[in-house]
PyMOL Python script that loads the backbone (N, CA, C, O; Angstrom):
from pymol import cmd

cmd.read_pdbstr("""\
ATOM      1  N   UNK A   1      -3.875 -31.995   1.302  1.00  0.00           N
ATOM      2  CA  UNK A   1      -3.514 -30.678   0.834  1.00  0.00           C
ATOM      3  C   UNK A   1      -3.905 -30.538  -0.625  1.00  0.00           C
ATOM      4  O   UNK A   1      -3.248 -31.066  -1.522  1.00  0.00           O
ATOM      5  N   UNK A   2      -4.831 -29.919  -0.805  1.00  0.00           N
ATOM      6  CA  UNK A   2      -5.597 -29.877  -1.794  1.00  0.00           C
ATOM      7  C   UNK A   2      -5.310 -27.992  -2.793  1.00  0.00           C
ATOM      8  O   UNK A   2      -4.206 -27.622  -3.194  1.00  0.00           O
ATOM      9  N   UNK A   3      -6.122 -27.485  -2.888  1.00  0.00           N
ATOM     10  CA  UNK A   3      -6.234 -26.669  -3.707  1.00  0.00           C
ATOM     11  C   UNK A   3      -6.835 -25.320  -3.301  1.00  0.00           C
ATOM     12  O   UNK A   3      -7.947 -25.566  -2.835  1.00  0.00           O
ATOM     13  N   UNK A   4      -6.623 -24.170  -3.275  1.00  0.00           N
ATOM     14  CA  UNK A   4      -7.577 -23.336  -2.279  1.00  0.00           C
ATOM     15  C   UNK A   4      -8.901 -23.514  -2.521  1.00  0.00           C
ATOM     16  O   UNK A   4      -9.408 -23.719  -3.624  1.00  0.00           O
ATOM     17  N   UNK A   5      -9.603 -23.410  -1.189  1.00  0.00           N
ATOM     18  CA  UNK A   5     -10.898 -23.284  -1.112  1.00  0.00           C
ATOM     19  C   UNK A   5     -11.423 -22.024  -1.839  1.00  0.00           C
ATOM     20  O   UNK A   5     -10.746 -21.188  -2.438  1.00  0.00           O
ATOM     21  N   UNK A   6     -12.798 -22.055  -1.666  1.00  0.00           N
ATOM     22  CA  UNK A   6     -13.735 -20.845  -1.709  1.00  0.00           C
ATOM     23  C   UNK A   6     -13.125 -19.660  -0.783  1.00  0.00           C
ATOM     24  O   UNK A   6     -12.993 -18.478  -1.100  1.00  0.00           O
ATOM     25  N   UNK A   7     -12.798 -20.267   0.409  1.00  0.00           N
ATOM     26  CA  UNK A   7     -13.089 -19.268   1.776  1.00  0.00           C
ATOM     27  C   UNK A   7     -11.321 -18.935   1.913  1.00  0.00           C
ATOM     28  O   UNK A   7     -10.964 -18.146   2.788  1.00  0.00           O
ATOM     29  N   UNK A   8     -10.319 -19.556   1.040  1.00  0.00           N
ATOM     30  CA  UNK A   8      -9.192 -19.024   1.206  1.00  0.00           C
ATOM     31  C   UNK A   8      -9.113 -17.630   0.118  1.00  0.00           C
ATOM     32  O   UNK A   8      -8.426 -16.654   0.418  1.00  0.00           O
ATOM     33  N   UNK A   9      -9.781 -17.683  -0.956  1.00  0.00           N
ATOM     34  CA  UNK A   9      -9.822 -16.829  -1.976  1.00  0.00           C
ATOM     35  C   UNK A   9     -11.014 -15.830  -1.404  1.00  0.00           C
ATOM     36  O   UNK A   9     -11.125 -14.915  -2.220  1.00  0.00           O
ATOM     37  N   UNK A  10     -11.596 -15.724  -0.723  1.00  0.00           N
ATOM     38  CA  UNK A  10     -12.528 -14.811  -0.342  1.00  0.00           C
ATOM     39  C   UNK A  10     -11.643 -14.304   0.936  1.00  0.00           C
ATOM     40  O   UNK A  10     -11.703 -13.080   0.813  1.00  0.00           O
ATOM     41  N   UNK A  11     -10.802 -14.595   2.174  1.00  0.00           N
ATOM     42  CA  UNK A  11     -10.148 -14.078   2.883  1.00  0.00           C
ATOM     43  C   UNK A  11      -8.759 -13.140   2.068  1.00  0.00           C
ATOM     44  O   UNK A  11      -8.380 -12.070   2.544  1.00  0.00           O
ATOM     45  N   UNK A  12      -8.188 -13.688   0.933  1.00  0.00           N
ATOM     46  CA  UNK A  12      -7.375 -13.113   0.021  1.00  0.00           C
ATOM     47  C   UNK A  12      -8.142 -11.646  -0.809  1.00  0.00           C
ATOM     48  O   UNK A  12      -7.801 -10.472  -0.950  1.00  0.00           O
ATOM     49  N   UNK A  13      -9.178 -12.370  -1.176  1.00  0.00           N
ATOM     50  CA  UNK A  13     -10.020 -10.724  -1.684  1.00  0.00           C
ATOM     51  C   UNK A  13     -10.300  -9.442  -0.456  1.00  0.00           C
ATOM     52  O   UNK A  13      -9.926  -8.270  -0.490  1.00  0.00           O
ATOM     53  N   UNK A  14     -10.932 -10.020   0.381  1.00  0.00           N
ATOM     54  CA  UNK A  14     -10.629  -9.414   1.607  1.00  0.00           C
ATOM     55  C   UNK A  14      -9.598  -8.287   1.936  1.00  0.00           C
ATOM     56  O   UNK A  14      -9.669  -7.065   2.060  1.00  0.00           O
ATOM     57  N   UNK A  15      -8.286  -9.529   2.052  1.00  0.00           N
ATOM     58  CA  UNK A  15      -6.776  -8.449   2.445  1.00  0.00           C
ATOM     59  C   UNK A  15      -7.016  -7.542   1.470  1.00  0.00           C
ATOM     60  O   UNK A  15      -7.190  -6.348   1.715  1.00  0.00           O
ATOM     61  N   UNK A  16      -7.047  -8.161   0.036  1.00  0.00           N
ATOM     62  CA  UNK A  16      -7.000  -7.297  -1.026  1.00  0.00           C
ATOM     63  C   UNK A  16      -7.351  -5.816  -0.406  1.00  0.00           C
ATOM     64  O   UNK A  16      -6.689  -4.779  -0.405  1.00  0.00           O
ATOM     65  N   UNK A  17      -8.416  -6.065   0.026  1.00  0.00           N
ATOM     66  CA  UNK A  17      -9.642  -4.586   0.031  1.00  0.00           C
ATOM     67  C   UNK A  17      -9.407  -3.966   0.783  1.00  0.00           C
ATOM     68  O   UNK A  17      -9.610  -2.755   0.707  1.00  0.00           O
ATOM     69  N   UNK A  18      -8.747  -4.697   2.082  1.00  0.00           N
ATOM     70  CA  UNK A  18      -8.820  -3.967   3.467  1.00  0.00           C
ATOM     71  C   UNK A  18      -7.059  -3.749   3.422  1.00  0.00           C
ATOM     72  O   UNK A  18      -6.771  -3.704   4.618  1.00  0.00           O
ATOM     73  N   UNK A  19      -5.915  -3.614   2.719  1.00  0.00           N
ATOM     74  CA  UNK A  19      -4.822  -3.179   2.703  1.00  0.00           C
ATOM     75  C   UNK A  19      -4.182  -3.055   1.442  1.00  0.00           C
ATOM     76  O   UNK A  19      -3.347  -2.150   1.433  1.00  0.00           O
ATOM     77  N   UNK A  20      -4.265  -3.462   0.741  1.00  0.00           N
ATOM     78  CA  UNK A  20      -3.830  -3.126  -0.564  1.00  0.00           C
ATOM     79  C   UNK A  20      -4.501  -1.840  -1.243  1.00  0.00           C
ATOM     80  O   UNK A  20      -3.868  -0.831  -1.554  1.00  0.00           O
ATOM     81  N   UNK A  21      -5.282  -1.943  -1.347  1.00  0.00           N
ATOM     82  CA  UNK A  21      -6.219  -0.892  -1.690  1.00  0.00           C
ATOM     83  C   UNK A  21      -6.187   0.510  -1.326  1.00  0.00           C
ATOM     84  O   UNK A  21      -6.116   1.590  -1.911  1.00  0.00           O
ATOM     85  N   UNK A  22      -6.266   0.084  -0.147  1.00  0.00           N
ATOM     86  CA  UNK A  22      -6.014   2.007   0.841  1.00  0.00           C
ATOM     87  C   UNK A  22      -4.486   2.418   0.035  1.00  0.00           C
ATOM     88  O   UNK A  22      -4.259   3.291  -0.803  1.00  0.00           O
ATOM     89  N   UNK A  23      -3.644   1.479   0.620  1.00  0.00           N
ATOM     90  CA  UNK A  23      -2.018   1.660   0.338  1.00  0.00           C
ATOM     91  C   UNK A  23      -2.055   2.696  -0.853  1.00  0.00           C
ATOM     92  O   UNK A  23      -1.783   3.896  -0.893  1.00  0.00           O
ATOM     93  N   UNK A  24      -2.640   1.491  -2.142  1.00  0.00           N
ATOM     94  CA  UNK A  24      -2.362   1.969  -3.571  1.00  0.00           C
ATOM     95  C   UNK A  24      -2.527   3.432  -3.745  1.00  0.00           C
ATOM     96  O   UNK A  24      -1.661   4.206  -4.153  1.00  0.00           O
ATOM     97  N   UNK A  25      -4.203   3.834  -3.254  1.00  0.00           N
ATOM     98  CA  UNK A  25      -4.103   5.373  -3.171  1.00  0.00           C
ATOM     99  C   UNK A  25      -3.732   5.997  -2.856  1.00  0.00           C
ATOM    100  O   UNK A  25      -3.710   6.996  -3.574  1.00  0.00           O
ATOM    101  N   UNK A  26      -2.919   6.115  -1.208  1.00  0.00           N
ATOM    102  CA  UNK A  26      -2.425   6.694  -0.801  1.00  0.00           C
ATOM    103  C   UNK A  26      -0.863   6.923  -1.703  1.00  0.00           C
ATOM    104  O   UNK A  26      -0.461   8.026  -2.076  1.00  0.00           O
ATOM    105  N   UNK A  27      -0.191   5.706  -1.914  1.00  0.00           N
ATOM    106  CA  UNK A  27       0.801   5.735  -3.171  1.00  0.00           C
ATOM    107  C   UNK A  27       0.759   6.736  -4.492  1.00  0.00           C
ATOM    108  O   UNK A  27       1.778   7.247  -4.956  1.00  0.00           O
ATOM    109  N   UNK A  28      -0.355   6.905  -4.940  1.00  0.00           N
ATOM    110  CA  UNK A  28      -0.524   7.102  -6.009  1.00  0.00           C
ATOM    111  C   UNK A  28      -1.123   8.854  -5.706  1.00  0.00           C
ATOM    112  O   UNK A  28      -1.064   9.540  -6.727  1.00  0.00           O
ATOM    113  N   UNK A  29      -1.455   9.305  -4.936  1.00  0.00           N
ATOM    114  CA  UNK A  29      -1.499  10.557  -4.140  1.00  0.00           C
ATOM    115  C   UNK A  29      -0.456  11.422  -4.003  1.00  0.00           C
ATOM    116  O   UNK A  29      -0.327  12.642  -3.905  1.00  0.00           O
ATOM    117  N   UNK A  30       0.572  10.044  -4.033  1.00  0.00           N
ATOM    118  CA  UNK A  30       2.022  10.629  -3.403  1.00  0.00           C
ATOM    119  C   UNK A  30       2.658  10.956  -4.802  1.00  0.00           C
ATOM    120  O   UNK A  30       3.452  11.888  -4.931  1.00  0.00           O
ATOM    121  N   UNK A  31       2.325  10.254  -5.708  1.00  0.00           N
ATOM    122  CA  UNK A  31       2.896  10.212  -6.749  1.00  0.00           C
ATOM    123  C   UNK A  31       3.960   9.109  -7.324  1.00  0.00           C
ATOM    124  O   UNK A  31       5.015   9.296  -7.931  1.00  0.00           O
ATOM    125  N   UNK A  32       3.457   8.159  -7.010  1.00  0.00           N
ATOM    126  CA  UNK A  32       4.105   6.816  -7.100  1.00  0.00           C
ATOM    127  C   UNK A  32       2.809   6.033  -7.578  1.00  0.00           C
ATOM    128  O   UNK A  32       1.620   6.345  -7.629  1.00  0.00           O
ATOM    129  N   UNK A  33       3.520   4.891  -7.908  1.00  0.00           N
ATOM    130  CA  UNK A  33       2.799   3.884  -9.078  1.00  0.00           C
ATOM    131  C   UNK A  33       1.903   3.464  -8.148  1.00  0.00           C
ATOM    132  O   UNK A  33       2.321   3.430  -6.991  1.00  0.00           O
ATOM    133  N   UNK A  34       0.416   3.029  -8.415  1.00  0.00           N
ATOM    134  CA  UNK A  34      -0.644   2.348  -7.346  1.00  0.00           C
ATOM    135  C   UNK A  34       0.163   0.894  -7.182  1.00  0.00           C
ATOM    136  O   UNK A  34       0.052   0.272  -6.125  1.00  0.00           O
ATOM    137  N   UNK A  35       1.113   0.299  -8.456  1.00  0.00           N
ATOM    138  CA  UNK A  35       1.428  -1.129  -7.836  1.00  0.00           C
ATOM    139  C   UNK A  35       2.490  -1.126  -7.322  1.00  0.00           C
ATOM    140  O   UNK A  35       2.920  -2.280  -7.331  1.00  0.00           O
ATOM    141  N   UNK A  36       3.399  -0.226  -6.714  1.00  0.00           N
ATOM    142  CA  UNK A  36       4.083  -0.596  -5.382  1.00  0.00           C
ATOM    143  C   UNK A  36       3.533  -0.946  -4.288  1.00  0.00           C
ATOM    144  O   UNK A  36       4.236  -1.461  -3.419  1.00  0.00           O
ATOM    145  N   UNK A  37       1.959  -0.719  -4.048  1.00  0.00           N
ATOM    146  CA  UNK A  37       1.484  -1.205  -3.067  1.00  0.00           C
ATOM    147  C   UNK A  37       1.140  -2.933  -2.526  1.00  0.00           C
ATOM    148  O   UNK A  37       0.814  -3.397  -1.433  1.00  0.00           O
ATOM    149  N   UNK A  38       1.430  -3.637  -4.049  1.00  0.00           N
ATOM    150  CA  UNK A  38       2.011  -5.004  -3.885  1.00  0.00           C
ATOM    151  C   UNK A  38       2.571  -5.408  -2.778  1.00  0.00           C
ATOM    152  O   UNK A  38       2.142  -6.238  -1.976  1.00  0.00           O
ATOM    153  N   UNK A  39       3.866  -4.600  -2.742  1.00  0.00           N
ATOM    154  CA  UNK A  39       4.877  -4.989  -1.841  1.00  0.00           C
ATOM    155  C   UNK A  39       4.460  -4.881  -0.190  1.00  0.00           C
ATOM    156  O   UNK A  39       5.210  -5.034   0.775  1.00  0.00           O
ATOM    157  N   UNK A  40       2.937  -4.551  -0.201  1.00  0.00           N
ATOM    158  CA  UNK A  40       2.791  -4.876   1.406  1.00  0.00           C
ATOM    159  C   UNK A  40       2.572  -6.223   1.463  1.00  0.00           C
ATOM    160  O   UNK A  40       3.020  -6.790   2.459  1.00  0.00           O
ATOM    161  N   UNK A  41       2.107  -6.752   0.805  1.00  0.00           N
ATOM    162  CA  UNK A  41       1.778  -8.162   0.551  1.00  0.00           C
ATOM    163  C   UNK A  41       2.837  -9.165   0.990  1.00  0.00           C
ATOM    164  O   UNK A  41       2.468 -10.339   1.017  1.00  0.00           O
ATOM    165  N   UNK A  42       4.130  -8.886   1.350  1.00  0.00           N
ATOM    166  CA  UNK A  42       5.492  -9.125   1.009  1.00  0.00           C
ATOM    167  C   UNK A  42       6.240  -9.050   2.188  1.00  0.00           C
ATOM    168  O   UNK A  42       7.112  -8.181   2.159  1.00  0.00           O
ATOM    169  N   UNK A  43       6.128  -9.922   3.561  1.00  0.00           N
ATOM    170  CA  UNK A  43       6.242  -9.647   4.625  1.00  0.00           C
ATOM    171  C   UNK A  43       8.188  -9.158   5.408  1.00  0.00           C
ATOM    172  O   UNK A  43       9.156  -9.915   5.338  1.00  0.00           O
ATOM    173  N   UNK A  44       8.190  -8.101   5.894  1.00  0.00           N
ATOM    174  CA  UNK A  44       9.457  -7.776   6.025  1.00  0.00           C
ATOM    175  C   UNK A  44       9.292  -5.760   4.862  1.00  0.00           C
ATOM    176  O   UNK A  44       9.184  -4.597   5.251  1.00  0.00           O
ATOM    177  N   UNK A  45       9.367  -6.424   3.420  1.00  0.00           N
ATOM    178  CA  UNK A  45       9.259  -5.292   2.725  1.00  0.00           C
ATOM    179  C   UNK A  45       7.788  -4.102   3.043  1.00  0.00           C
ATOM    180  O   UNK A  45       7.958  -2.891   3.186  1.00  0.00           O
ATOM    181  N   UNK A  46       6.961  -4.514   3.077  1.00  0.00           N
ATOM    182  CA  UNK A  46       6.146  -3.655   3.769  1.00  0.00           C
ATOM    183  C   UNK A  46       6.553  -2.655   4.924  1.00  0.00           C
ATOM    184  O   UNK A  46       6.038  -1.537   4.937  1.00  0.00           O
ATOM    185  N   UNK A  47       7.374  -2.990   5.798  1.00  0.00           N
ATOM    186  CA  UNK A  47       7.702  -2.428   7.038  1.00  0.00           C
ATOM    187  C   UNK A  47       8.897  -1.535   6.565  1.00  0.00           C
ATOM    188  O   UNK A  47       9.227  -0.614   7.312  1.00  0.00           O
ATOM    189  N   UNK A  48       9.534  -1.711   5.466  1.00  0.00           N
ATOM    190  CA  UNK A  48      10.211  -1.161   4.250  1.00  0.00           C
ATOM    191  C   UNK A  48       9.946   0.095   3.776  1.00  0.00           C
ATOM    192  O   UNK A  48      10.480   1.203   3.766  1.00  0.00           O
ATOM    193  N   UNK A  49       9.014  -0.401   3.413  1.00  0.00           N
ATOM    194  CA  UNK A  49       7.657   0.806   2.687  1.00  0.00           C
ATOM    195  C   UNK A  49       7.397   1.496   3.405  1.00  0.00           C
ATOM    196  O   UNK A  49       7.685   2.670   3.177  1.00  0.00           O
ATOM    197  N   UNK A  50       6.691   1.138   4.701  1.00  0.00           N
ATOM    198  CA  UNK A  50       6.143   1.953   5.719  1.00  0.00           C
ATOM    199  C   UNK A  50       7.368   3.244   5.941  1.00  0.00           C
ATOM    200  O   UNK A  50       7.278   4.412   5.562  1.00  0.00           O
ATOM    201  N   UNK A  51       8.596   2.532   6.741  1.00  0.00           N
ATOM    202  CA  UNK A  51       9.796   3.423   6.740  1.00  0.00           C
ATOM    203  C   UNK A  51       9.909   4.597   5.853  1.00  0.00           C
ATOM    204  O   UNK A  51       9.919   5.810   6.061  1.00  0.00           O
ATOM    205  N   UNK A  52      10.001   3.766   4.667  1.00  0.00           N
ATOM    206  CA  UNK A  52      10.719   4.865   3.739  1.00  0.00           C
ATOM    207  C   UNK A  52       9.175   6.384   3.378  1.00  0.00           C
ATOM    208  O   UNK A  52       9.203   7.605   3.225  1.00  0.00           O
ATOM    209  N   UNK A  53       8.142   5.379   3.395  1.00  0.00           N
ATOM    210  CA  UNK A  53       6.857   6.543   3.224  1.00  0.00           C
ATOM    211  C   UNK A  53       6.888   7.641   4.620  1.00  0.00           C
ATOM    212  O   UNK A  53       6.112   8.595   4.667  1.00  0.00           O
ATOM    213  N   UNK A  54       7.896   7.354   5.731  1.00  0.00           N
ATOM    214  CA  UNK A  54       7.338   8.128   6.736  1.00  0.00           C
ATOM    215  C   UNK A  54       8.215   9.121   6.686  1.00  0.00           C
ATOM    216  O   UNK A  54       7.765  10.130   7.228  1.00  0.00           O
ATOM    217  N   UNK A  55       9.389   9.259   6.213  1.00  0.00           N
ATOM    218  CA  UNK A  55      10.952  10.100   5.715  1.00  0.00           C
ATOM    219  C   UNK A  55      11.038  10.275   4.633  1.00  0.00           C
ATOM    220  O   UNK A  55      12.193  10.478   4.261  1.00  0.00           O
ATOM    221  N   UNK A  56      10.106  10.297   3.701  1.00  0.00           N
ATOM    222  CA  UNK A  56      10.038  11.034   2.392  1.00  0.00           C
ATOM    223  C   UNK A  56       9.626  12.643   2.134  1.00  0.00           C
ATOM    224  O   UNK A  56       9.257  13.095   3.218  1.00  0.00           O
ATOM    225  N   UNK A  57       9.583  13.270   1.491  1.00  0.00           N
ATOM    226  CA  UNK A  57       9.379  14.288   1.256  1.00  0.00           C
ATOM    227  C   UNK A  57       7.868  14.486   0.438  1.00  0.00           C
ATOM    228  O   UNK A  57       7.796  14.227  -0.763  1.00  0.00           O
ATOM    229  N   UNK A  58       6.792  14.923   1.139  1.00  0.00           N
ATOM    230  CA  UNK A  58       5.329  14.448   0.747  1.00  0.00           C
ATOM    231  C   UNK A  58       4.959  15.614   0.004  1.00  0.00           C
ATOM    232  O   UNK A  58       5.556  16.643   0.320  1.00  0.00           O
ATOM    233  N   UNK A  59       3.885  15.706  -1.152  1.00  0.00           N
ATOM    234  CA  UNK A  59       3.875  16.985  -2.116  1.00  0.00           C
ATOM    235  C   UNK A  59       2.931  17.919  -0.839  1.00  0.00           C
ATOM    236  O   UNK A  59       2.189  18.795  -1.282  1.00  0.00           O
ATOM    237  N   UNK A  60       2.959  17.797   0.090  1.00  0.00           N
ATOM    238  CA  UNK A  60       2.248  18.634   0.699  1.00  0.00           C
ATOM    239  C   UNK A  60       3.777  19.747   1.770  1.00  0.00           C
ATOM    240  O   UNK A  60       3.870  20.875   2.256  1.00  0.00           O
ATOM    241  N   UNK A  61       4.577  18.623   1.654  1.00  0.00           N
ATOM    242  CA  UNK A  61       5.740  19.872   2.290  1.00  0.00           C
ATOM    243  C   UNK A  61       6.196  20.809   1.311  1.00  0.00           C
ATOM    244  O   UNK A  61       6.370  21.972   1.675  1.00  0.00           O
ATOM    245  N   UNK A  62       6.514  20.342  -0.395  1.00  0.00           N
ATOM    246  CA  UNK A  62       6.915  21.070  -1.296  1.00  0.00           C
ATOM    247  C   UNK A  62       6.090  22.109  -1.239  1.00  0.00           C
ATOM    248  O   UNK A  62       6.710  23.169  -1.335  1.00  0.00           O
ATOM    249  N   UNK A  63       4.891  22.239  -1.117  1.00  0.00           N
ATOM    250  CA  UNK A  63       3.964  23.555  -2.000  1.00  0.00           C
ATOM    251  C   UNK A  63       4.313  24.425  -0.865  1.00  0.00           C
ATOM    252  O   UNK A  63       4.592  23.942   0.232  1.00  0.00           O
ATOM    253  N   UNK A  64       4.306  25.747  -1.100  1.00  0.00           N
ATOM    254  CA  UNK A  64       4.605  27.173  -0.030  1.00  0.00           C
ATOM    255  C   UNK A  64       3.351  27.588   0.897  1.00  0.00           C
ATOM    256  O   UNK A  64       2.366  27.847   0.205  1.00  0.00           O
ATOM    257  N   UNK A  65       3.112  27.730   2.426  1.00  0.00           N
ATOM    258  CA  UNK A  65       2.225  27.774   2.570  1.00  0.00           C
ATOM    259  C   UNK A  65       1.410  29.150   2.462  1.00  0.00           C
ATOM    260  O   UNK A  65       1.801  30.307   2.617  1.00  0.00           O
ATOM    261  N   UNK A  66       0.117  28.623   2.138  1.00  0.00           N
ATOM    262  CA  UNK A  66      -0.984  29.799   1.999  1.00  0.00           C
ATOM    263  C   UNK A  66      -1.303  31.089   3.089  1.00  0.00           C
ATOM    264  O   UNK A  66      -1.569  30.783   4.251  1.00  0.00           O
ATOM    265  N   UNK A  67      -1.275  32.387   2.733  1.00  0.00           N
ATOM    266  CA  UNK A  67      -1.327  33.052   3.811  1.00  0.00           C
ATOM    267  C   UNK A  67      -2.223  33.965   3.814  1.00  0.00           C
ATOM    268  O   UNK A  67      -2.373  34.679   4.806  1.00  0.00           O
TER     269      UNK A  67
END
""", "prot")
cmd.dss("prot")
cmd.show_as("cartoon", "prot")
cmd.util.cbc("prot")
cmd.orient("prot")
C-alpha cells in the first residue's frame, strides 16, 4: 500500500469533471456558493443535497410569469 498512482488521480480528475462540476453550476445558478458542490463528494450528504435541491424554492418559481 503505497501512494496513489497516476491512474488513481486521473480517475479522481475525472469524477471531478463528470460530477462536481455540473453540480457547482447548477448551484451557483441557483444562487448558492459553486463550493457546496463539494459535498457530493461526501457519501450519504449528497443524497442530502439532492433532497433539499428538489424542495427548494428555484429563482425560476419566484419571477411572475410572462404573458
Amino acid at each position: 500500500m503505497g501512494s496513489f498512482s497516476f491512474v488513481h488521480w486521473a480517475i479522481l480528475l475525472a469524477w471531478f469533471f463528470i460530477v462536481v462540476f455540473p453540480v457547482g453550476k447548477i448551484l451557483s445558478r441557483l444562487g448558492f456558493h459553486w463550493a457546496l458542490a463539494l459535498l457530493t463528494l461526501i457519501p450519504g450528504v449528497n443524497l442530502i443535497l439532492l433532497w433539499a435541491l428538489a424542495f427548494i424554492a428555484w429563482p425560476k418559481d419566484k419571477t411572475a410569469p410572462a404573458d
